[in-house]
ZAPAGU-554063 format. One line per 10 residues: for each residue x, y, z of N, C-alpha, C. Coordinates in steps of 0.02 Angstrom, whole numbers. Layout:
N
X,Y,Z,X,Y,Z,X,Y,Z; ...
This chain:
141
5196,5284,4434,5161,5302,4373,5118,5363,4388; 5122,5407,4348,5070,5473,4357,5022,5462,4297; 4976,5481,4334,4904,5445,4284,4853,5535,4287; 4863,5563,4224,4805,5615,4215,4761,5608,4185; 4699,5656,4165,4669,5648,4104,4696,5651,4039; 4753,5666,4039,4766,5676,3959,4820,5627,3936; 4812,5555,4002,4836,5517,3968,4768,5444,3985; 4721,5474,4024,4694,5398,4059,4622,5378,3996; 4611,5448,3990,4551,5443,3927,4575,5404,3861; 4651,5418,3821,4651,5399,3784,4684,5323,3778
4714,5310,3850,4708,5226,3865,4645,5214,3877; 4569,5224,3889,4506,5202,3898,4502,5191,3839; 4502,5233,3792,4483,5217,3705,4525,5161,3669; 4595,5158,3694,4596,5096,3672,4592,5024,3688; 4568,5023,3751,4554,4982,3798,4484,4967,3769; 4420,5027,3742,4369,4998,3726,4365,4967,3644; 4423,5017,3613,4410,4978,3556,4457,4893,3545; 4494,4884,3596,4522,4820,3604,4467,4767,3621; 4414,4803,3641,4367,4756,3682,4402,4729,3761; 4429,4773,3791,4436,4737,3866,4405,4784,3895
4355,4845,3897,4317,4883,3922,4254,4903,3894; 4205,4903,3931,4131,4955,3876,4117,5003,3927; 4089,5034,3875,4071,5100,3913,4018,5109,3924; 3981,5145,3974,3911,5177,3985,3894,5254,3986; 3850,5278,3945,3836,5355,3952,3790,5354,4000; 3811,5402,4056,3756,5415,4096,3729,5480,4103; 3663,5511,4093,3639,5568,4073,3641,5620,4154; 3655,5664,4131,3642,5712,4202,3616,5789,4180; 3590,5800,4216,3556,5865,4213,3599,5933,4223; 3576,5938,4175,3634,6018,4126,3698,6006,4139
3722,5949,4114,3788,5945,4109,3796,5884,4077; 3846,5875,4007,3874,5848,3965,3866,5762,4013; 3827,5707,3988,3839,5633,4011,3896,5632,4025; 3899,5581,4065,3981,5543,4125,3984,5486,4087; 4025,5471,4069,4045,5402,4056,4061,5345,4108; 4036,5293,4114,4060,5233,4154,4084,5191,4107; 4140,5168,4129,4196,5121,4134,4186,5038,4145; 4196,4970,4140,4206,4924,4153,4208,4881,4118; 4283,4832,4160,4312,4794,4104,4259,4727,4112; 4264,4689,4028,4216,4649,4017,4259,4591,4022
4220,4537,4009,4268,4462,4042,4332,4485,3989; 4339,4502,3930,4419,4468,3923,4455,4542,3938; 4420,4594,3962,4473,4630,4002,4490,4612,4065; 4455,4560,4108,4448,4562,4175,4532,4494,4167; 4503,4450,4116,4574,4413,4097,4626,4431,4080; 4645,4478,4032,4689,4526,4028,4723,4543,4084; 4672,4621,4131,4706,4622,4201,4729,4550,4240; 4694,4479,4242,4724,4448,4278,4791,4417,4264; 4800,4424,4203,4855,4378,4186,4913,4448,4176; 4902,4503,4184,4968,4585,4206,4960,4546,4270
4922,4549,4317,4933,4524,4376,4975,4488,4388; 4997,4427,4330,5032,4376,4354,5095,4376,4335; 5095,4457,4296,5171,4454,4277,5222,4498,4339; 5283,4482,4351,5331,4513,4396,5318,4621,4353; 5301,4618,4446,5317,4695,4419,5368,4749,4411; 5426,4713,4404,5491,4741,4395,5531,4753,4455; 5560,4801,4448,5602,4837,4513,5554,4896,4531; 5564,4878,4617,5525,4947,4650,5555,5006,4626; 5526,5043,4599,5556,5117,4604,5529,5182,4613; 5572,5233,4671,5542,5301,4688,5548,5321,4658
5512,5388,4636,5495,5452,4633,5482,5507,4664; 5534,5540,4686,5515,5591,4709,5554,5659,4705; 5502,5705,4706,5532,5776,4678,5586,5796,4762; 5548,5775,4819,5589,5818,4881,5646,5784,4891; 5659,5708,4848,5742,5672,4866,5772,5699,4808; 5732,5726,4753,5804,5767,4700,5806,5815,4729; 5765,5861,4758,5782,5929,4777,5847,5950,4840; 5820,5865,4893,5886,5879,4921,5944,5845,4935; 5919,5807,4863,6011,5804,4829,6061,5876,4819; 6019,5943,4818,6054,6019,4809,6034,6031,4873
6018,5999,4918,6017,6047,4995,6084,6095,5002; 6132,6073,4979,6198,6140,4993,6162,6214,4972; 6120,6213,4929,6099,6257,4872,6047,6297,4916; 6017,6274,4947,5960,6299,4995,5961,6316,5054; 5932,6371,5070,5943,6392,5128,5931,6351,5199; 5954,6368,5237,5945,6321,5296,5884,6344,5328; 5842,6402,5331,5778,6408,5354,5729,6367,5290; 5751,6373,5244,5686,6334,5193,5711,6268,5198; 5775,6237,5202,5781,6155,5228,5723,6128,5291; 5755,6178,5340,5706,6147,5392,5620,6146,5379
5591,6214,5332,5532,6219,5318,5502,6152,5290; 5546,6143,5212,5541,6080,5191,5553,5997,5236; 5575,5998,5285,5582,5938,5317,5499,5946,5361; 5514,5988,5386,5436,5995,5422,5369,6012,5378; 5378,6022,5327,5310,6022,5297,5292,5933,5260; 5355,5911,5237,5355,5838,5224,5345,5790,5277; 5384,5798,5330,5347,5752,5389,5274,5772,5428; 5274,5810,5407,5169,5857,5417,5143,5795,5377; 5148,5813,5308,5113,5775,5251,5116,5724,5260; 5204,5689,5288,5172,5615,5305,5143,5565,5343
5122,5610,5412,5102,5588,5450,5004,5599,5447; 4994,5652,5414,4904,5650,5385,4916,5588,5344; 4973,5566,5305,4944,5520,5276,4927,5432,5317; 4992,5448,5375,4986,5395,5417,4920,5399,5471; 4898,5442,5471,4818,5450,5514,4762,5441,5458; 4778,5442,5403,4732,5451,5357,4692,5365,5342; 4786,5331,5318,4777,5269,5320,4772,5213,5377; 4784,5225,5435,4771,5215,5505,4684,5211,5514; 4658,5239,5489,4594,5272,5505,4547,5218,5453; 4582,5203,5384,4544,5171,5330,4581,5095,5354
4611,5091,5384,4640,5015,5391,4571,4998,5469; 4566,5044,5507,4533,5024,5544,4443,5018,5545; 4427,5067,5496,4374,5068,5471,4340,5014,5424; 4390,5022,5375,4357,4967,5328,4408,4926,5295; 4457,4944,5337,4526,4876,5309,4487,4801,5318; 4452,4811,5391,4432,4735,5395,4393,4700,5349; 4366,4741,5301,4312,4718,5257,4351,4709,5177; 4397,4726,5180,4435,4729,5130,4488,4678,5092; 4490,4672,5038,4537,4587,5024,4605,4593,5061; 4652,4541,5074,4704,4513,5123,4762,4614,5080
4769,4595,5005,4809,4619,4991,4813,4696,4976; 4766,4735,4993,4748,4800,5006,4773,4824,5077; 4732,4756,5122,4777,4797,5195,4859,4789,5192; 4879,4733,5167,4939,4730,5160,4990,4795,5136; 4965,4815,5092,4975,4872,5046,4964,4921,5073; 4915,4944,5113,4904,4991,5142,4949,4999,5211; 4946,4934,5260,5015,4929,5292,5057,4939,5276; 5089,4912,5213,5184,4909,5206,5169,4992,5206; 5135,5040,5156,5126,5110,5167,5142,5145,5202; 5125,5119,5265,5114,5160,5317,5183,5143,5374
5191,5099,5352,5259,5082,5392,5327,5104,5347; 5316,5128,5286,5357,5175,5252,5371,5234,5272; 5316,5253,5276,5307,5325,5302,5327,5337,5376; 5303,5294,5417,5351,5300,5476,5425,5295,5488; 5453,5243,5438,5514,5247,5424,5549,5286,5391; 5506,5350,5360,5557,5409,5306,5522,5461,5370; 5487,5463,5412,5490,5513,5495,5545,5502,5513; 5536,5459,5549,5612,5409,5595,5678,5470,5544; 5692,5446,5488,5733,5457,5462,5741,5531,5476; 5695,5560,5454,5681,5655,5456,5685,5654,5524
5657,5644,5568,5674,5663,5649,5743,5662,5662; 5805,5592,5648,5853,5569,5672,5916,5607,5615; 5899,5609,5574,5950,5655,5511,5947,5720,5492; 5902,5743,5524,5882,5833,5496,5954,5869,5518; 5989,5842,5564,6031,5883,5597,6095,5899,5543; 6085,5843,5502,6139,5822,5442,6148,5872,5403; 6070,5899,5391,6075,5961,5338,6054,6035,5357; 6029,6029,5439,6028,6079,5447,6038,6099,5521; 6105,6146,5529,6129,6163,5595,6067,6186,5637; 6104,6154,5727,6061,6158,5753,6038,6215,5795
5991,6252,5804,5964,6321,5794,5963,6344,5862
C-alpha cells in the first residue's frame, strides 16, 4: 500500500467524521496548528476486529522486478549499476533494522520483532539471490 498526503488526510476525515478518530489542534509558533490524531474506543475496536480479518494474499511491489523483467533492454553497465545500488539499499536497510531489533526490539511487542525479523531475513535472501544470479544478466567483466 502507498500511503501519501493526498490520500491519508482525506481517510483521517472520514475516519473522524465516522467517529473512530478525534482530533487535536495543537498551536505552534508562526506556523499554521498540527493536528493530532487518535483513535477513540470504537476506532480502537474497529482496528481490532481489521486485525482479525485474513489479510489476503502476500503481494510485491516493485518497480526494480518490472524493470528487470526488460533487462534485455538495458545496458549491461546500468544492469550491474542497478544490481549494486539495490543490494547497497538493502543491506542499510538490514543494518538499519539489525540495529532497531537490538536496541529497542527488546522492549517491543512479540509481533513487531517478528516483522521486523521475517524483514530482514528477506532482504538477505533477495542479496543471496543478487550475489548468486547477477551473472544471469550480466556477462562477466
Amino acid at each position: 500500500m502507498r500511503v501519501s498526503y493526498g490520500s491519508i488526510y482525506p481517510a483521517l476525515s472520514s475516519l473522524l467524521d465516522e467517529g473512530l478518530v478525534e482530533c487535536q489542534a495543537i498551536s505552534q509558533y508562526s506556523r499554521p496548528d498540527k493536528k493530532s490524531y487518535r483513535l477513540t474506543p470504537a476506532g480502537e475496536q474497529a482496528f481490532i476486529q481489521a486485525l482479525e480479518q485474513s489479510p489476503g494474499r502476500h503481494r510485491v511491489r516493485s518497480e526494480f522486478l518490472a524493470l528487470l523483467c526488460f533487462a534485455h533492454y538495458v545496458p549491461t553497465h546500468r544492469l550491474q549499476q542497478l544490481l549494486d545500488e539495490r543490494e547497497r539499499e538493502f543491506r542499510e536497510d538490514i543494518a538499519e533494522a539489525d540495529i532497531w531489533l537490538q536496541q529497542d526490539g527488546e522492549q517491543a511487542p512479540a509481533g513487531m520483532r517478528f516483522a521486523a525479523g521475517f524483514g530482514v531475513a528477506l532482504l538477505h535472501a533477495a542479496c543471496n539471490y543478487i550475489d548468486e544470479n547477477r551473472h544471469t544478466l550480466t556477462p562477466a567483466q
